[in-house]
C-alpha angles and dihedrals in degrees: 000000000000145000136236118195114235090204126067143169118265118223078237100053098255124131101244117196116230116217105213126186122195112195125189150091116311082184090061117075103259090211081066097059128090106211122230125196135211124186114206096182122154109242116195109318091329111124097171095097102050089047096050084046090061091046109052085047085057089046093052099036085054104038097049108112089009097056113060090198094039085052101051089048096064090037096060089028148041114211125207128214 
């Protein structure tokens, strides 16, 4: 397993705060799991990857217990936003 900072350093110097979502199945043994990560970072004036992050995280939380392929997905893996 690995970690991802919170805290980053701003172009501008600044300290930015990541917001970081980890979706799977606690029921699931986490040593199992192969991680995957998305970045949903915004890059320039391009919106389009933080708003396809949300979504997807919207799409698996949903579709957890209802979806039988969603559902596969977060037991054998754990996905990081």
């Amino acid at each position: 397993m690995f970690s991802i900072k919170h805290e980053v350093q701003c172009s501008d110097g600044e300290t930015c705060i990541l917001d970081i979502v980890t979706l799977t199945d606690v029921q699931s043994p986490s040593e199992d799991k192969v991680q995957v990560y998305i970045s949903g970072a915004l890059h320039g004036n391009e919106r389009v990857g933080p708003h396809a992050t949300y979504y997807l995280i919207e799409m698996l939380a949903n579709g957890f217990g209802h979806d039988e392929y969603i559902t596969n997905l977060l037991k054998t893996r754990e996905i990081i936003l």
